[in-house]
N, C-alpha and C positions, 0 to 999 in steps of 0.2 A: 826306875819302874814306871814312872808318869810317863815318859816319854817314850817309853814300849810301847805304854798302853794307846796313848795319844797315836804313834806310831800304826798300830793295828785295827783302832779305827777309823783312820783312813785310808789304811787300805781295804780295808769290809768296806767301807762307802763308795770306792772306788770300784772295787767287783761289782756292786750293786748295780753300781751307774751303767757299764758296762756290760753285764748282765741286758738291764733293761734296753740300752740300747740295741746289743743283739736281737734281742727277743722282737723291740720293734724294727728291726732292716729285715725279720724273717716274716713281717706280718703288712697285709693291706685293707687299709680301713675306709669301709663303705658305707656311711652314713644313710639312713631311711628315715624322712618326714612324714608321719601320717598322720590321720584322727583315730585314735583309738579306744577317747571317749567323744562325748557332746552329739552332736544332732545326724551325725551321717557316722557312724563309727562300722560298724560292718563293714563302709567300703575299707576303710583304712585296717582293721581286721583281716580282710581278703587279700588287702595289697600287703601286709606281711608276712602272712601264709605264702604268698609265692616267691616273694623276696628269698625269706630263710630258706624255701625249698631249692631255689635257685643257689643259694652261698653254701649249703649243708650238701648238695651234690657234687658240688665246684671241688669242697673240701676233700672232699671222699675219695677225688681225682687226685690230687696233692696241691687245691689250690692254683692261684692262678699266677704265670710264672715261678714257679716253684715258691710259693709265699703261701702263706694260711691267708685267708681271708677273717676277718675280724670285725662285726658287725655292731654298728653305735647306733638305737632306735629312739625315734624323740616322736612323744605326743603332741599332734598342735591343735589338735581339737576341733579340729575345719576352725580357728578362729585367726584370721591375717595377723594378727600383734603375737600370738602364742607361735604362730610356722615363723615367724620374723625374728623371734628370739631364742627359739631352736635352733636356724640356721647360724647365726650370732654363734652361740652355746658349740655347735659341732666345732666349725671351723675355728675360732678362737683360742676353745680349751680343749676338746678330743682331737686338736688339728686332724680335722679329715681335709681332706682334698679332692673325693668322690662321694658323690651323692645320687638316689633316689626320691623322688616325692615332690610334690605330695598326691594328695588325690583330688583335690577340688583345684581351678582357676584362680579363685578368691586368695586362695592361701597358695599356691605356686609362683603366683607374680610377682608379690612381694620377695619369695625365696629367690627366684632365675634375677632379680635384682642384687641381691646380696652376691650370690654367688657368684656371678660377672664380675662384679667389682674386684672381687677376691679372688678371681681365676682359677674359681671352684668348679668341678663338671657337675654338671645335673640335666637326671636323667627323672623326665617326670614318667610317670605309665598313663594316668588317665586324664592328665589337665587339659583341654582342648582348646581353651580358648587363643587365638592366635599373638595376644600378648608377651603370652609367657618366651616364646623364643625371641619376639618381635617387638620393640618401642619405639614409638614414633620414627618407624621407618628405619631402624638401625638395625641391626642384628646381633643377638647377644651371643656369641661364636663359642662360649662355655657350656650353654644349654640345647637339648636335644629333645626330643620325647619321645615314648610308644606308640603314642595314642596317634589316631586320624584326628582331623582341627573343626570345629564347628562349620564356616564355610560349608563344607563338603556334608558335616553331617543334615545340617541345613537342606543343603540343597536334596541329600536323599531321600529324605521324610517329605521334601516337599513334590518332588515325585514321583516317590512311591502314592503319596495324596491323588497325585493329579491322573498319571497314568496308569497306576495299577487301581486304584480303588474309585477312579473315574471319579472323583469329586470335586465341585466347582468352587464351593465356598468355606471359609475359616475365621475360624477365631484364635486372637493368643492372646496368651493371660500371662507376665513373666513378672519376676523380682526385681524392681528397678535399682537393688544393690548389688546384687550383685554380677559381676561381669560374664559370667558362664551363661546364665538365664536370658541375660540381657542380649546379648550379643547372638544366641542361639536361637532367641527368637523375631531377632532380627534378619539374621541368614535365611531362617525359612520361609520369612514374610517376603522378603524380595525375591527367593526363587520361585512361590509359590504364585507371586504376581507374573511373573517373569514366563509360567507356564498356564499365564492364560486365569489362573485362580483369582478369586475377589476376596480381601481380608475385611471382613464385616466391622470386629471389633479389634483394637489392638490397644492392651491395659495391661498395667501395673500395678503392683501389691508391695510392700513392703517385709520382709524377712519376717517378723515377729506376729504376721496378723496371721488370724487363726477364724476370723471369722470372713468370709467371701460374699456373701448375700447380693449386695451393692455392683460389684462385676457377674458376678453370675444372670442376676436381671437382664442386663445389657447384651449377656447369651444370649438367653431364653428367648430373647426378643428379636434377638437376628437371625434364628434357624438356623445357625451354619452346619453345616454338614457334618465338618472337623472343628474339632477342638485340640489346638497346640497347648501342650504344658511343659514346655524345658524347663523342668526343675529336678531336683533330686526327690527320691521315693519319700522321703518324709511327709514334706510339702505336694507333692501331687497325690498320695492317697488322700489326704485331708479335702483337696480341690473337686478332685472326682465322686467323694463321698457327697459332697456338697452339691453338687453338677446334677446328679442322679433325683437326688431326694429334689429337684427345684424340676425335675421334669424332662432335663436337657436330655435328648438323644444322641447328639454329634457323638461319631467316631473318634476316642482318645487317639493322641497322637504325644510322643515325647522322643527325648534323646536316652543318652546311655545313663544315665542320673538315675533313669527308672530301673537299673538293674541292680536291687536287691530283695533278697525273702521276704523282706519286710513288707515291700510294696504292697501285697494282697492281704497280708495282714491287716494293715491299715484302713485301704481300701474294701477288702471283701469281694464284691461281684462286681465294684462300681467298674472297676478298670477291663473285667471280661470282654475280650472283642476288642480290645485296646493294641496298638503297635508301637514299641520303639526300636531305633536304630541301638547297634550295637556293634562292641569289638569283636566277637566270637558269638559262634554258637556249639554247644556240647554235641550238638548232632552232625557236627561237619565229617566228614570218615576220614578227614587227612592224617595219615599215622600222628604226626605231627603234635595233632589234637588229641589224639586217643589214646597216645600213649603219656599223655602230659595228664589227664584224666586217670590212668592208672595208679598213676604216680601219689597225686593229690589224693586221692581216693583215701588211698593205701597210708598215707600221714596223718589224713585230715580227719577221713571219717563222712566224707560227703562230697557233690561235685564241685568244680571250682567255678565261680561264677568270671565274670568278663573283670572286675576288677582283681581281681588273685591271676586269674592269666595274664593282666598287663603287669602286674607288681613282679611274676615272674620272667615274663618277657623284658621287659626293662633293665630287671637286673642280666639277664643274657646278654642284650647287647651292651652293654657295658662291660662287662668280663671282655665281650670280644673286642671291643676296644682299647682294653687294657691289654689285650694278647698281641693283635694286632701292628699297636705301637710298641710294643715291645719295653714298656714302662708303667708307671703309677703317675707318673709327670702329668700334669692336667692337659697342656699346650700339646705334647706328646697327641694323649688321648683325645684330644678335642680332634685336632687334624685325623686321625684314625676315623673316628665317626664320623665325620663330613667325607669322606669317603665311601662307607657303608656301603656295597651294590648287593642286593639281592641275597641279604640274610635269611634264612630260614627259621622265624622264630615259631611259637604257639598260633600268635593272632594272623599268620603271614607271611611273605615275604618283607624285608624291608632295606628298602634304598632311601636316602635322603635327599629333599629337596635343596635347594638354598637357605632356605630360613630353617632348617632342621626337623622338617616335618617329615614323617614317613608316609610314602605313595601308598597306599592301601584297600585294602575293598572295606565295604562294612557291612554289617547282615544287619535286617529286618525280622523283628520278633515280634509273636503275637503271642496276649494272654488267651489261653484257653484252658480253663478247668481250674483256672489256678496254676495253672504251670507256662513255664517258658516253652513256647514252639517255633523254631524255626520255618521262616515263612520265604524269606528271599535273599540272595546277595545282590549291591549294589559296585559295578565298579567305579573310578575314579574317570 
């Protein structure tokens, strides 16, 4: 009788096992890193909104390769040690092998690190800084992204500055921590020199100050025309709030960081007349856009901002990647996207450089009313 029993449960442990195994050869697992609380969590909100809309349409298809899709999401809080030990956590114990995320530079580079290592694909949507695909000149052939790369964004704000709003002089004020800020407002400063512009003052703050007085002075007193703030909308509401009340005139200037609700919230009127670059705009008429718009609309309840259309787009090309190479295999997938010609995503077309960056246009946006307006496209 023991040995019946002994006998029967293992073979129930055995169906089990096998079971589960089936269940995973009929499933593909795509990891997403974002912030979903702490100081920037909207974007990382946005960029799940498109993710899942992206894996729940996929689904509806039968999935990709005839496989469900099955979706592992980890919070990293914009904090580099939190995305560092998410990615750890995914590929360790939920063995993923594909990936998404995150939203910020700061918290991306450390990930496209891990995941190289581990010959995990990762596909960031909005991390721009040129790092994340690129280290010390090597190229990490696992990582790819959505997004356009500071460089470029740099350079468009700095002529949209020069030659659309005829402006000779600037200031910029960035996060000397972090590498997004840092580096973005580095790119606009040399292109902005580069077309003839004069950078008055060029100063650093630290992540946690909250009080600006001290640089803003140093504004006040150079008259620049523009005022650069590559930060995220947290951190530049507060700036601009400040900017205002100390007298400063300059025309705001930023990157994609400034695209969330929040920003005006924050700020109020300070930011009005303000422009930053960005991956989309809601008023483009490309089907493409409008019918991605429908979509979100229709899930979400609202429209989708530029980081929900990269969280979406991101996970697009990566499905087509996975279709493409005809596998889940990372090495597979990786060679697939460094292929890429002329995807028709949300934000675009997209082709791939060398270093894994997508050739792209970016649009210019101005606050008016409180609202996002579509002001100009720049191309590459």
């Amino acid at each position: 009788m023991k040995k019946a029993l002994i006998l029967c449960s293992f073979f129930l442990v055995l169906m089990l096992v096998v079971s589960v195994n089936a269940r995973a050869a009929d499933t593909i697992k795509i990891g997403l890193i974002t912030p979903l609380t702490g100081d920037v969590k909207t974007f990382g909100e946005s960029i799940k909104n498109g993710f899942e809309l992206a894996i729940s349409e996929a689904n509806a298809k039968g999935g990709v390769l005839g496989k469900k899709i099955v979706a592992v999401i980890a919070d990293d809080k914009n904090d580099p040690t939190e995305s560092s030990n998410a990615a750890i956590k995914l590929i360790s114990q939920d063995r993923v092998k594909l990936m998404v995320g995150s939203a910020t530079s700061k918290c991306t580079i450390p990930i496209s690190d891990i995941c190289q290592s581990n010959k995990v694909v990762l596909m960031p949507p909005s991390a721009t800084n040129p790092k994340v695909t690129v280290a010390d000149g090597k190229r990490k052939t696992f990582v790819f992204r959505a997004c356009f790369i500071d460089p470029f964004q740099g350079f468009v704000m700095a002529r949209f500055a020069t030659k659309t709003l005829k402006k000779k002089t600037a200031a910029v004020l960035y996060d000397v921590g972090n590498d997004y800020t840092k580096g973005l407002a580095e790119f606009f400063r040399d292109a902005f020199k580069k077309d003839g512009g004069e950078v008055k003052v060029f100063e650093s703050y630290s992540k946690d100050d909250v009080d600006f007085s001290a640089l803003l002075t140093k504004v006040a007193a150079a008259k620049s025309d523009i005022l650069f703030l590559p930060d995220y909308y947290n951190k530049v509401g507060l700036i601009a709030k400040q900017a205002r009340e100390k007298g400063i005139k300059s025309v705001f200037l930023g990157g994609d960081g400034w695209d969330s609700p929040d920003l005006v919230k924050i700020a109020g009127k300070a930011v009005e007349g303000g422009y930053f670059s960005n991956h989309y705009s809601p008023e483009d008429p490309r089907a493409e856009v409008q019918n991605f718009i429908k979509k979100y609309r229709a899930k979400y309840g609202s429209t989708p901002d530029a980081l929900a259309t990269l969280g979406y787009d991101a996970t697009l090309i990566l499905l087509s990647g996975i279709e493409r190479a005809k596998s889940d295999n990372p090495e597979a997938v990786s060679r697939a996207l460094a292929q890429t010609k002329n995807l028709r995503v949300v934000s675009g077309k997209i082709s791939y450089d060398k270093d894994g960056n997508p050739i792209k246009s970016a649009a210019v946006i101005e606050i008016v009313n409180g609202q996002q307006k579509f002001k100009t496209t720049v191309n590459p």
